[in-house]
N, C-alpha and C positions, 0 to 999 in steps of 0.2 A: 560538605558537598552542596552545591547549588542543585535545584531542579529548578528547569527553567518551563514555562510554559508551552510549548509548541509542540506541534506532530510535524512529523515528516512522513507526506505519503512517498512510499515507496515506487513508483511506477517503473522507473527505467532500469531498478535492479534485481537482477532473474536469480531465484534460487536459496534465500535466505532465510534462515530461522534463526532469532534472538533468542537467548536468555539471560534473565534479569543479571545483571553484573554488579547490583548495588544490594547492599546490604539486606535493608527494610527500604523497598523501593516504594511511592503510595502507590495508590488505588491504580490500577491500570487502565484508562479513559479508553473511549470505544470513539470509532469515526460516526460524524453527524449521520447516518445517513437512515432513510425510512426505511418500515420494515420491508422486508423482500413479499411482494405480490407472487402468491400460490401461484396465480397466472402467466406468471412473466418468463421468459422462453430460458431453458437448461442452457447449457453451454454448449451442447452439441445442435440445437435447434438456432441459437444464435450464429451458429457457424454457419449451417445451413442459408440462412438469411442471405448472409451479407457475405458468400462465394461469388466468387467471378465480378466482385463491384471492388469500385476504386479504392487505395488502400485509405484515402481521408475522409471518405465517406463511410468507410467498416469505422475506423478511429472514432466519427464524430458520434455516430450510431453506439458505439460500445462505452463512449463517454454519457451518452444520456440513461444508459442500461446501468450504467453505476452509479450516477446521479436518483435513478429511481429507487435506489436500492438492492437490484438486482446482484447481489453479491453474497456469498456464502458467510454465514457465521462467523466461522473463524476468521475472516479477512477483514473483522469490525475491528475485533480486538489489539491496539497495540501493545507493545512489548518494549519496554526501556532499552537503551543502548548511554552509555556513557562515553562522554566527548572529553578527553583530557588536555589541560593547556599548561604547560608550565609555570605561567603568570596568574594567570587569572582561577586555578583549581580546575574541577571537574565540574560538567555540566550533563544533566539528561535528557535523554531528546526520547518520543516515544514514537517509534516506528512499527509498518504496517508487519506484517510475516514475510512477503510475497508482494511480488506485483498481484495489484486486485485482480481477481476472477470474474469473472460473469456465470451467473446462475445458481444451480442451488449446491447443498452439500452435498449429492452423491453424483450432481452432473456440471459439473464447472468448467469453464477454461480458461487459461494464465492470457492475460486479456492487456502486456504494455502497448501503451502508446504513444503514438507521435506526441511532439512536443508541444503545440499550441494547445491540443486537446488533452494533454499532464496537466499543464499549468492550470487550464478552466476549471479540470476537476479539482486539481489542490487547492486553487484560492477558492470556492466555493465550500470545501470542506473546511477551510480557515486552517489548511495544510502548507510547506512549503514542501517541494523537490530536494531531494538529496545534494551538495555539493560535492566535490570529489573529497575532503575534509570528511564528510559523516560516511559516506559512501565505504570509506577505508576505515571508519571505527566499527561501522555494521558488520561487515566483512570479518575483522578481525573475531568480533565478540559472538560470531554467527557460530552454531553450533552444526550445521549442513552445508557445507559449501560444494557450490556444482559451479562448474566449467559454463562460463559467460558464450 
């Protein structure tokens, strides 16, 4: 089996939990990001903010709250998912849990977003976006699956 280097942030797919599908899979790598600032607004306080404003101004706003690190624990952590090819073997790709949260662990909110401000965050994190290819190996290997 191949492990290939890369993360796939997760943003535009709702409702998924990985588990590991490989054997002795390594170390499970965490997303770059700083630690979450005590000060930085729950998810329900972020909600508050940014009611009644544009929906690409909430997006660009909740992209720089995930940028700062404003995101729960768990949602650092990737989790392996395996990509199978007839030709070329298996390959592993290491995905988020969740579309990222905003806020802390007992106050968070499931936080996708528009598409310009996915991609800022993923290339920033040195992430790519799901293709409909991994989209459908996450899926399968997901251990929760809820209704899109």
């Amino acid at each position: 089996m191949r492990v290939i280097g890369c993360w796939v942030l997760l943003l535009p797919i709702l409702g998924l939990s990985c588990a590991p599908t490989v054997p002795n899979p390594p170390p499970a790598p965490t997303l770059p990001l700083p630690p979450r600032d005590e000060a930085a607004p729950g998810g329900a306080e972020f909600l508050t903010q940014t009611s009644g404003g544009d929906l690409s101004e909430r997006h660009a706003l909740a992209a720089a709250q995930i940028l700062a690190g404003n995101v729960p624990h768990a949602y650092r952590e990737l989790v392996p998912v395996t990509l199978y090819h007839e030709q070329l073997g298996d390959a592993v790709i290491w995905v988020t849990v969740d579309v990222l949260s905003i806020g802390g662990t007992g106050d968070a909110v499931r936080c996708p977003l528009g598409g310009p401000d996915a991609f800022r965050v993923a290339r920033q994190l040195n992430c790519w976006l799901p293709t409909r290819r991994m989209a459908d190996a996450i899926y399968q290997q997901a251990i929760r699956k809820l209704s899109p």
